[in-house]
C-alpha positions as CSV (number, residue, x, y, z in Angstrom):
1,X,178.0,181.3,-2.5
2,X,175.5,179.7,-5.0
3,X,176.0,179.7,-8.9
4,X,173.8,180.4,-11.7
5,X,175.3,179.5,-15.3
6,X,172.3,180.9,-16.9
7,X,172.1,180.9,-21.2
8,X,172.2,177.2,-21.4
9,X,171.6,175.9,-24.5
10,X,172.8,172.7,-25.3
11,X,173.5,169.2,-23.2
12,X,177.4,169.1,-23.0
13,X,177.0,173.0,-21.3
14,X,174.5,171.6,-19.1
15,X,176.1,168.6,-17.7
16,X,179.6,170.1,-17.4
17,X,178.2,173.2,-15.4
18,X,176.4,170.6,-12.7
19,X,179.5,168.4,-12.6
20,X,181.3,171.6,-11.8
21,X,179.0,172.6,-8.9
22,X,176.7,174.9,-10.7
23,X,173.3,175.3,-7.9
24,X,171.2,176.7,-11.0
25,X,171.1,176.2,-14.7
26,X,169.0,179.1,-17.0
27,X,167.3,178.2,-20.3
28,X,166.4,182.2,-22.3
29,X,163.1,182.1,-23.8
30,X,163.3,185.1,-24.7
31,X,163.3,184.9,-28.7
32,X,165.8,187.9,-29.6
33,X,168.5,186.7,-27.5
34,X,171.4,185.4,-29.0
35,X,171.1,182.5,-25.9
36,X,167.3,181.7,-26.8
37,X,166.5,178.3,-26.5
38,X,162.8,176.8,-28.0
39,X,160.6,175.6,-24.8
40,X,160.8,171.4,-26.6
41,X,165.1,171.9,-26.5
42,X,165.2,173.4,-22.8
43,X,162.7,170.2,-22.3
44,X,165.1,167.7,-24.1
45,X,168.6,169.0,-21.8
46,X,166.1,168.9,-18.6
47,X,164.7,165.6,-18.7
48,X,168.6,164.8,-18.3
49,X,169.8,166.4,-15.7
50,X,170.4,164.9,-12.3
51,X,168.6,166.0,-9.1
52,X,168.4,168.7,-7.0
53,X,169.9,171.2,-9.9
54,X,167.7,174.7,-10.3
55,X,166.2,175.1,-13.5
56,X,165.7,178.8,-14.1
57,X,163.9,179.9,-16.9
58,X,163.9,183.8,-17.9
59,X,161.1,184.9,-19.9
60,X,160.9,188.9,-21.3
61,X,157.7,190.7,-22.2
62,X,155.3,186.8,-21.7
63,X,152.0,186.7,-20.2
64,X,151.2,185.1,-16.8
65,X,149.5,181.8,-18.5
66,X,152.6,181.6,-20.8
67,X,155.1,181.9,-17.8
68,X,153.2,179.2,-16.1
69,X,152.7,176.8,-20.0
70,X,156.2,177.0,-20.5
71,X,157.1,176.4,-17.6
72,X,155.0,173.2,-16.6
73,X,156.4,171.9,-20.1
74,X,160.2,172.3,-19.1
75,X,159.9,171.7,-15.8
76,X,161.4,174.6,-14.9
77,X,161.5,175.4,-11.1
78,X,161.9,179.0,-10.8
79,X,161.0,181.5,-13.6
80,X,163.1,184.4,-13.9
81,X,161.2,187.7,-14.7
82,X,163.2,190.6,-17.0
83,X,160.1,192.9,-17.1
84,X,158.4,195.2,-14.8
85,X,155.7,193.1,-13.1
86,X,154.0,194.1,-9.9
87,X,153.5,192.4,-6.8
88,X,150.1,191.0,-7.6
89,X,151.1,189.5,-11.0
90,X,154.2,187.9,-9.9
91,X,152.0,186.4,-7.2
92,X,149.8,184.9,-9.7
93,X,152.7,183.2,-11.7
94,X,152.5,179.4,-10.7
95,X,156.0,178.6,-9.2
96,X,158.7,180.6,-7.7
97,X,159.8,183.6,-9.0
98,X,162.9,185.7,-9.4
99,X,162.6,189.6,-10.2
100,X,165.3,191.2,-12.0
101,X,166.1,194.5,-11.1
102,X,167.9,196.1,-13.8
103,X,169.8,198.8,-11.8
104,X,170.3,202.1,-13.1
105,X,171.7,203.7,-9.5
106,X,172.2,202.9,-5.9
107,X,168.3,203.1,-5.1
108,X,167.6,200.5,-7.8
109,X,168.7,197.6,-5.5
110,X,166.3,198.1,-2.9
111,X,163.6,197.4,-5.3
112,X,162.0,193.8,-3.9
113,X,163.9,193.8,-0.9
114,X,161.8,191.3,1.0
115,X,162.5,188.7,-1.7
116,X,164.8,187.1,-3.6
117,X,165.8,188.6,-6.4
118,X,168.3,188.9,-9.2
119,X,170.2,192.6,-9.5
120,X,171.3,193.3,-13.1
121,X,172.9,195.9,-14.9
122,X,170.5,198.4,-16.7
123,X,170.8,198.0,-20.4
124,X,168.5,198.3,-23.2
125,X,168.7,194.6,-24.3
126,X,167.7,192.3,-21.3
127,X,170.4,189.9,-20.0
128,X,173.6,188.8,-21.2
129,X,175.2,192.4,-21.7
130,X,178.2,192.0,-19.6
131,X,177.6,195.3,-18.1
132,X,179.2,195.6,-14.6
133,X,177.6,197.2,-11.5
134,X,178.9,199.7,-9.3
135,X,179.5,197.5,-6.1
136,X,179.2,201.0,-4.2
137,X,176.0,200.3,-4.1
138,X,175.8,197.5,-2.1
139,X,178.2,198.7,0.2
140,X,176.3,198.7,4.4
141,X,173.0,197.0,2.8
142,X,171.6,193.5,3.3
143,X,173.1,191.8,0.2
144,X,171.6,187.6,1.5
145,X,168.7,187.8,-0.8
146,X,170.7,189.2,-3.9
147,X,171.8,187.6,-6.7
148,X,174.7,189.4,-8.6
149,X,175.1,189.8,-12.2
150,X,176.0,191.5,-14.9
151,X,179.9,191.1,-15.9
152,X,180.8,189.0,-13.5
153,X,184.1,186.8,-14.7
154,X,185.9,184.0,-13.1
155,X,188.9,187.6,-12.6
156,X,187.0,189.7,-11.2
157,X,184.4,187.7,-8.2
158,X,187.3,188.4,-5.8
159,X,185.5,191.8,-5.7
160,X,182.1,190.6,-4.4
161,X,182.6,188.3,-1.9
162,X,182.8,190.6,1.1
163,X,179.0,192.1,0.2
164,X,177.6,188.8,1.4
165,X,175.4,187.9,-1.9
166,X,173.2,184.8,-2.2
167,X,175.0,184.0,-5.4
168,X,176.0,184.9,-8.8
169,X,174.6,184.9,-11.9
170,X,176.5,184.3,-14.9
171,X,176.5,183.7,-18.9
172,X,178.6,186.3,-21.3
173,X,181.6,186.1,-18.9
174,X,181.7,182.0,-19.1
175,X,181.3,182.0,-22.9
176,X,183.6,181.2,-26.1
177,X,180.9,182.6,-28.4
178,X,177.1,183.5,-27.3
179,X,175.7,180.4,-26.5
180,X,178.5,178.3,-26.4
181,X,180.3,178.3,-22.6
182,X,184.2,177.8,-22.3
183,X,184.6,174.8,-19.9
184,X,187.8,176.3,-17.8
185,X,186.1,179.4,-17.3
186,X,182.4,177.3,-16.1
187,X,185.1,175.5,-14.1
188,X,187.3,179.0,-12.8
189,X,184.2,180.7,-12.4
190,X,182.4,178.0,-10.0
191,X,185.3,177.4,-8.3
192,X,186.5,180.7,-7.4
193,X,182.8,181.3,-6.2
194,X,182.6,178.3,-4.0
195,X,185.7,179.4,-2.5
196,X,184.4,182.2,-0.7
């Protein structure tokens, strides 16, 4: 099962998440999160990673031509979209995308089926809620091109692993304040997902 640490926002995080197996790293530029990081910082803990590591960014409420700016800039390889966009517009954005669906009820996570997408729990703010999902949901549907989140802890991922997701995706549950992650709960947390 692949891993997301997403609400990166310094170096140390960064590094320790990829030397604990993390397939995808996410940088917030969404400026009223409490895990917002500027475009030139996201840049700076980029240019050092190693290869073949995901950069996700998430962007809330940005234009097309921003998404794309941004991430050019970073080098970000996959932009993460919290919004409602159609099919057309997330067409036009200039790399790979990842929808979020933030799921209010069972029908919810059907939304994008034919691509990859991230399924989130509804809540007003976007991201980083902790909110769990009913996993009722998920039960007798294709879950390969879903990635879980929303309260997912290094506890409780014993509970998905039969549904058959892509991967997880994960920031409140790994952290010691917002922004800052816990290093044995990056470490739990990739661990008991690659265990599956």
């Amino acid at each position: 099962m692949r891993v997301k640490i997403c609400g990166i926002t310094n170096l140390q995080d960064a590094l320790y998440a990829v030397e604990c197996g993390a397939d995808a790293l996410g940088f917030v530029f969404y400026n009223k999160s409490p895990r917002y990081i500027t475009p030139a910082a996201a840049k700076k803990i980029i240019d050092k990673l190693p290869p073949f590591v995901e950069r996700v960014g998430l962007f809330v409420n940005e234009g097309v031509d921003t998404i794309n700016t941004v991430s050019r800039y970073c080098d970000i390889s996959r932009a993460q979209i919290h919004f409602e966009l159609d099919e057309v517009s997330l067409d036009a954005i200039g790399l790979q995308v990842l929808p979020v669906v933030r799921a209010k009820g069972a029908e919810d996570v059907h939304q994008f089926k034919h691509r990859y997408r991230l399924v989130d729990a509804y809540s007003e703010g976007y991201g980083g809620a902790g909110k769990r999902l009913n996993l009722e949901w998920f039960y007798g549907i294709d879950c390969s091109k879903i990635i879980l989140a929303g309260g997912l802890t290094p506890e409780n991922l014993d509970q998905v692993k039969q549904l058959g997701f892509y991967g997880v995706d994960v920031s409140s549950g790994v952290e010691s304040v917002k922004g800052k992650k816990n290093p044995l709960k990056v470490k739990q947390f990739i661990n008991n997902a690659k265990s599956f």
